[in-house]
C-alpha positions in Angstrom: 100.8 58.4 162.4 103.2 58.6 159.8 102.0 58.3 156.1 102.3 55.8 153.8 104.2 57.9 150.8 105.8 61.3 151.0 106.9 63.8 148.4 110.0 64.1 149.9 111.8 62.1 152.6 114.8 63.9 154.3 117.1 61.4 156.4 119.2 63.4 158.9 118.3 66.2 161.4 121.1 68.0 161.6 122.0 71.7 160.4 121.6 70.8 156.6 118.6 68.3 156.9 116.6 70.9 158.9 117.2 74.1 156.2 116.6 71.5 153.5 113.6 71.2 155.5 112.5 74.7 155.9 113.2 75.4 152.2 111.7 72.6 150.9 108.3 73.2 152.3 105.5 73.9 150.2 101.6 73.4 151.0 101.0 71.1 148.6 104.0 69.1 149.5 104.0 66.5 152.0 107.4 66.2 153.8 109.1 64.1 156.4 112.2 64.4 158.5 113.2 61.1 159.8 116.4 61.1 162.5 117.4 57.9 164.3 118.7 59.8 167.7 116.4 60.5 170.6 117.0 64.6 169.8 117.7 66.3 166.4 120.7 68.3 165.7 122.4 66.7 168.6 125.8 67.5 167.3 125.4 71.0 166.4 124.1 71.4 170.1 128.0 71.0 171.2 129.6 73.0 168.5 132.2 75.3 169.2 132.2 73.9 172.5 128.7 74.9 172.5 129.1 78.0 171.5 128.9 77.3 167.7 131.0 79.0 165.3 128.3 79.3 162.8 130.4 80.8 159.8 132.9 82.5 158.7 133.8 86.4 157.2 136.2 85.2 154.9 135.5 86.0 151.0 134.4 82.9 149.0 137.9 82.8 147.2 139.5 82.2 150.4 136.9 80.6 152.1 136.9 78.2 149.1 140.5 77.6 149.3 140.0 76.2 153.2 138.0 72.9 151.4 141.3 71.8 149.7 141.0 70.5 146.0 137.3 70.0 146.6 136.5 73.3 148.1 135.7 74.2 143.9 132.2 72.3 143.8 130.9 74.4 147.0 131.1 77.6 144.4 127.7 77.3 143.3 126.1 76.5 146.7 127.7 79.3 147.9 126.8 81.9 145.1 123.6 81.4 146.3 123.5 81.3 149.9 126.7 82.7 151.4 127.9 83.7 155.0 126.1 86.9 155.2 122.9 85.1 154.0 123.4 82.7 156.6 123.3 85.6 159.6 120.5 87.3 157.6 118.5 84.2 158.2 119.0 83.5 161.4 119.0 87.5 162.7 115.2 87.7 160.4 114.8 84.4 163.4 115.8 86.9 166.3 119.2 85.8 166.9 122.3 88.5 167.1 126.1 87.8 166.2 129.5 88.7 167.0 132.5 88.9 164.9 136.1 87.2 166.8 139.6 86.6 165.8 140.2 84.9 162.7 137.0 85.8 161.0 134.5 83.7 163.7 131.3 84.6 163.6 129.0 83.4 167.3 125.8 83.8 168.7 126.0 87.1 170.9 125.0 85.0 173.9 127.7 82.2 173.2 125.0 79.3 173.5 124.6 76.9 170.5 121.1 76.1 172.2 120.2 79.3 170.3 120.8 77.9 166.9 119.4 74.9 167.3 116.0 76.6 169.1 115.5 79.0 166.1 115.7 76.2 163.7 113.6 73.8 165.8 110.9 76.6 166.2 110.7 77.2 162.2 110.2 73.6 161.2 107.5 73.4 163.8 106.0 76.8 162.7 105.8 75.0 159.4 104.5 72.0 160.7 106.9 69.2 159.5 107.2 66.3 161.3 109.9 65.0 162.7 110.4 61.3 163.6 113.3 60.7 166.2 114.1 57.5 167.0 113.8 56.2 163.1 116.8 54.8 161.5 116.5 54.0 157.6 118.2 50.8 157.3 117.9 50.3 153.3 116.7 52.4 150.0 115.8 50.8 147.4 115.3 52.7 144.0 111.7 51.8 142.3 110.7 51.3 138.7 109.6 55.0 137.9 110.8 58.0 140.6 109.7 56.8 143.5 111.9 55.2 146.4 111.0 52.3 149.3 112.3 52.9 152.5 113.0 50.6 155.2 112.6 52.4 158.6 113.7 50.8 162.2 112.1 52.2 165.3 114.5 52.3 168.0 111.4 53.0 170.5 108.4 51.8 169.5 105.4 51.9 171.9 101.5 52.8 171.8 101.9 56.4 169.9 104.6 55.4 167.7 105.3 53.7 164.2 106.0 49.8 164.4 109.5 48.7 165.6 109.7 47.9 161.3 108.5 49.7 158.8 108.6 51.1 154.9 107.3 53.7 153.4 107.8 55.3 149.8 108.6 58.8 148.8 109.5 60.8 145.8 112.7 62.9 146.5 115.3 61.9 149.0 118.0 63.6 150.6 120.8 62.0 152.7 121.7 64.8 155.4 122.7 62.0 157.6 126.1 63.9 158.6 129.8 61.3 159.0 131.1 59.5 161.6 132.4 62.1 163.6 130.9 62.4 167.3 129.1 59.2 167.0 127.5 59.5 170.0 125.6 62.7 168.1 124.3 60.0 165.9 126.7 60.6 162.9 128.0 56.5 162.9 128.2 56.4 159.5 125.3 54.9 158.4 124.7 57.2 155.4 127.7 56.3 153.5 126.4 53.1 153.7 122.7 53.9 152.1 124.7 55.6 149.4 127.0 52.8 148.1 124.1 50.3 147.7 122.4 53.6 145.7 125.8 52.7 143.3 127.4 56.0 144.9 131.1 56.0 145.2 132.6 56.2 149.0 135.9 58.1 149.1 138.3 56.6 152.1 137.1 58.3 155.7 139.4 59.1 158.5 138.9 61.4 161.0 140.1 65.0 160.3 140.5 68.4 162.9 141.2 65.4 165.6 144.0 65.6 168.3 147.5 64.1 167.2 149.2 61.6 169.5 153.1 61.9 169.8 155.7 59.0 170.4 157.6 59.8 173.6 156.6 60.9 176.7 156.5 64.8 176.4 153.0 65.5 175.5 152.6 63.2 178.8 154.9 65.9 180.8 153.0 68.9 179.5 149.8 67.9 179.9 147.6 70.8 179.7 149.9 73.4 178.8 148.9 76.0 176.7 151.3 77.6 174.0 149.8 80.8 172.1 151.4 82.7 169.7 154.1 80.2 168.3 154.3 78.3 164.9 153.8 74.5 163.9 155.1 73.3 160.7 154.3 70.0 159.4 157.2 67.8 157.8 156.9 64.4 156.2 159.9 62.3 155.2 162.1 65.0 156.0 160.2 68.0 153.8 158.0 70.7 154.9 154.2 70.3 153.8 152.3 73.0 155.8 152.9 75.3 158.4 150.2 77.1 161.4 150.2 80.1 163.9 148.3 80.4 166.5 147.7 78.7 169.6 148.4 74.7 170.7 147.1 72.3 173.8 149.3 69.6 175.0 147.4 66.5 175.6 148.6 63.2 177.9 149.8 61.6 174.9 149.6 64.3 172.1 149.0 67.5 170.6 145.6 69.5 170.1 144.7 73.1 169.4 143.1 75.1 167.0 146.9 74.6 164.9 147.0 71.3 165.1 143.8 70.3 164.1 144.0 72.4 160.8 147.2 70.8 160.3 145.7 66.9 161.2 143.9 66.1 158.1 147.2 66.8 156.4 149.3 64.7 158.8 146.1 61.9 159.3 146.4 61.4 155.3 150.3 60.8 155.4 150.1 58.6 158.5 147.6 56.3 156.5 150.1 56.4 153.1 152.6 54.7 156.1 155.2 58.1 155.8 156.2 59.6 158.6 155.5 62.7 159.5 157.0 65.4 162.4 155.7 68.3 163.7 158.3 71.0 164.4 157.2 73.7 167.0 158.6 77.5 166.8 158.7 78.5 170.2 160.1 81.8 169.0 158.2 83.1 165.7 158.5 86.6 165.7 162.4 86.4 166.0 164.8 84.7 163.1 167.6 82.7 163.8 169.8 86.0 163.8 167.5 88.1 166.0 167.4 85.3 168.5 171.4 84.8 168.7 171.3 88.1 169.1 169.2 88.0 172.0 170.3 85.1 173.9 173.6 87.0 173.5 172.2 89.7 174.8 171.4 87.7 177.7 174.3 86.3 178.3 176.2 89.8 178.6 173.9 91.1 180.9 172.9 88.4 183.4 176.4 86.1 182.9 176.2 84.9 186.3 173.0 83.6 186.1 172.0 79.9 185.8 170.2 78.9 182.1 166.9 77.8 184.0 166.7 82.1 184.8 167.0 82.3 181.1 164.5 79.9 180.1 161.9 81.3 183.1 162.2 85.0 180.8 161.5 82.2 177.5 159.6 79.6 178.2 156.5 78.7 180.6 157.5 77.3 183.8 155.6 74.4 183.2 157.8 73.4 179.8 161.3 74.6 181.4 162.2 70.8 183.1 160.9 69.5 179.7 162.8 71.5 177.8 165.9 71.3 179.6 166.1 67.8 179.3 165.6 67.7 175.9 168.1 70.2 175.4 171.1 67.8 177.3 172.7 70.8 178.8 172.5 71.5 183.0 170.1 73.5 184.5 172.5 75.1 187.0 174.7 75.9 184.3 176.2 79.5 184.5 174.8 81.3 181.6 178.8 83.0 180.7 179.5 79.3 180.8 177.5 78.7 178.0 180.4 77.6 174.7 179.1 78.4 171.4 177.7 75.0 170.2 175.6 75.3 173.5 174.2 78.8 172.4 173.4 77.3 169.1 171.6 74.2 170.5 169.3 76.4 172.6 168.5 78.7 169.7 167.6 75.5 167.6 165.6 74.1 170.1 163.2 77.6 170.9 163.1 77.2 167.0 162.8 74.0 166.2 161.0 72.1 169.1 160.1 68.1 167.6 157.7 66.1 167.8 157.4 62.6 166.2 153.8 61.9 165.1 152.7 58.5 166.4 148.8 58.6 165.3 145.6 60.0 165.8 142.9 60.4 168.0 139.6 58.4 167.0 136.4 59.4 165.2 135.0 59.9 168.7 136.7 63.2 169.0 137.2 64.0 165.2 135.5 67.5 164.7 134.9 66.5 161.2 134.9 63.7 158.9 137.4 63.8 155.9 136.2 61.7 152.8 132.7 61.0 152.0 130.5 60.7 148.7 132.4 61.7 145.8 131.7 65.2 144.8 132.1 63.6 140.8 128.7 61.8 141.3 126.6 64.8 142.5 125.4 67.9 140.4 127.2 71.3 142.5 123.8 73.0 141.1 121.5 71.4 143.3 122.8 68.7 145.3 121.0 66.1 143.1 122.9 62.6 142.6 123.8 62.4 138.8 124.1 58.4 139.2 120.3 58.1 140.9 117.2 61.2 139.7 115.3 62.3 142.3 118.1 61.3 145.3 120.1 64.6 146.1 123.0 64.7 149.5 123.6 67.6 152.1 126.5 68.5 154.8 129.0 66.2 156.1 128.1 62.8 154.3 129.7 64.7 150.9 133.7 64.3 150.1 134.1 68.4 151.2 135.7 69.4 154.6 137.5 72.6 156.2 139.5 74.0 158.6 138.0 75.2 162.0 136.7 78.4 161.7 133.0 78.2 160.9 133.6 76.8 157.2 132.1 73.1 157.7 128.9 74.3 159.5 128.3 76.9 156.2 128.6 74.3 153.9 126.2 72.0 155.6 123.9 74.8 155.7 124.4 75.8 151.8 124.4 72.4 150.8 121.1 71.9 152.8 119.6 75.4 151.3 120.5 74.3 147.8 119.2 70.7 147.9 115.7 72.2 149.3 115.2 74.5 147.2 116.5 72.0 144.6 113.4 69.1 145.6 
């Protein structure tokens, strides 16, 4: 049976409500994590397609810089509990890394399940409860330090709490994640707690979420792959921010680890109504001059053949018919046939490949959540709101997010470290 009054009251089960958790526990200090979902840390069980990319080997300078303008108040937070902290605490729980491409740091066995077991078994080693099925529909701020709480039970029966219920507690933290992968649980519903707490809400919108394209050539390449190449993002006829790497077409867009570093650029423009083109280099590793050169090359040696021989040694089959079409000139057409304004239309096209942005995917598939409490209202030092003592935020439900690459899922566990050792 749940108490009455608790010391502190953490709202969220995720990655940064359970280290909160852990670090917060003391034997004289009663605690409760409450977590509306059936299951805690729901979302971090699919991470890295449920693999989870815990953090990153990046320096904090440049790991910093991936948070944008905000990336500056995570300084503190991660002065004192850093990447190679965060593997120290999990391997001191039995769990091994590896070290991939770009920096990513995995479980050894690939299976987020591992994560989420170690965490799982230290709260219960500690013995803090946990009470799933609990939403917290309203906080209300009491003369003195305390707080009321209004709790709904989605599941109430013999052994558990009333369908309604409050209860009061002396700390609070909201760990209660953004609306990203609302079917996790994170709908939102801690942004809301904190504006009637007086918090300031900065705009949401979805972030490292797939990009839908006007036109119907995502629809034609659906599924293929493109590693190795370059997407540069231009709005109103300017470039703002370029990627390398690999890229997924979708049936009516773009995805990819690229894209989605590039989509909370290009989700911000679309929703200041400018429009905004992505620009593919099909050809990176060779300038305009190198690839004349080449397709000259070509042309010498292999005059008789058709272009669509040209494009197979290119392009992958798959984007060839595609490609062709866009480029307006024949398939069958002899390659020594080729005049020089149809030489410099092919080389502009393996450079310059465009696609017009039409939108965005939904919070449904948004890795992330862009926006959030404004970082201006809470102290970087420990987490704590400077608007309301004693109520203090963790993880996704603050204005900080990253590219992919492990950064998010550090913060939310240095955020969550500071605020309980902070409470």
């Amino acid at each position: 049976m749940l108490q009455n009054r608790y010391d502190v009251v953490i709202i969220g089960a995720g990655p940064a409500g359970l280290i909160a958790a852990i670090e917060c526990c003391r034997p004289a200090k009663s605690l409760l994590i409450l977590e509306k979902m059936p299951k805690p840390v729901l979302k971090l069980r699919i991470s890295g397609k449920g693999r989870c990319n815990i953090t990153n080997s990046a320096k904090i300078k440049e790991f910093i810089a991936h948070f944008g303008k905000n990336g500056k108040f995570l300084r503190h937070a991660f002065g004192k509990f850093f990447n190679t902290d965060l593997l120290n605490y999990f391997e001191d729980l039995g769990i091994c890394f590896k070290l991939e491409r770009g920096g990513r740091y995995f479980p050894r066995n690939d299976n987020a399940l591992e994560i989420v077991d170690a965490l799982l078994g230290k709260v219960e080693k500690l013995n803090i409860p946990i009470e799933t099925h609990s939403e917290v529909t309203a906080i209300t701020k009491l003369p003195g330090e305390e707080f009321s709480l209004t709790i709904r039970h989605a599941a109430p029966g013999p052994n558990t709490p009333p369908d309604r219920m409050t209860l009061k507690a002396g700390k609070v933290l909201l760990a209660t994640g953004g609306k990203s992968y609302p079917k996790t649980g994170s709908s939102g519903g801690g942004y809301s707690l904190a504006s009637r707490l007086g918090h300031t809400i900065t705009p949401l919108f979805p972030s490292l979420v797939p990009i839908t394209t006007a036109g119907d050539i995502a629809g034609k390449l659906k599924g293929l792959s493109l590693k190795n190449v370059s997407a540069s993002l231009w709005c109103e006829g300017r470039k703002a921010a370029e990627r390398f790497g690999e890229m997924v077409f979708t049936d009516d867009g773009v995805s990819g680890p690229i894209i989605l570093s590039l989509s909370r650029t290009i989700v911000s423009f679309l929703n200041n109504k400018l429009s905004v083109k992505i620009v593919i280099d099909l050809k990176p590793a060779l300038e305009h001059q190198a690839l004349d050169q080449r397709l000259l090359r070509e042309i010498g040696q292999y005059g008789r053949q058709e272009l669509k021989s040209l494009l197979k040694r290119l392009l992958p089959m798959k984007f060839i018919p595609v490609f062709i079409e866009t480029l307006g000139i024949p398939a069958e057409t002899k390659l020594k046939g080729l005049r020089l304004e149809d030489r410099r239309r092919l080389r502009l096209l393996l450079k310059e490949f465009t696609l017009e942005v039409s939108g965005c995917r939904s919070f449904d598939e948004a890795i992330v959540t862009a926006g959030g409490v404004s970082i201006n209202e809470i102290d970087p030092r420990t987490m704590e709101s400077k608007l309301v003592k004693g109520l203090y935020f963790a993880g996704e439900i603050i204005d900080i997010d990253a590219d992919t690459g492990g950064f998010n899922l550090q913060a939310a566990f240095s955020t969550g470290w500071l605020a309980g050792r902070s409470m």
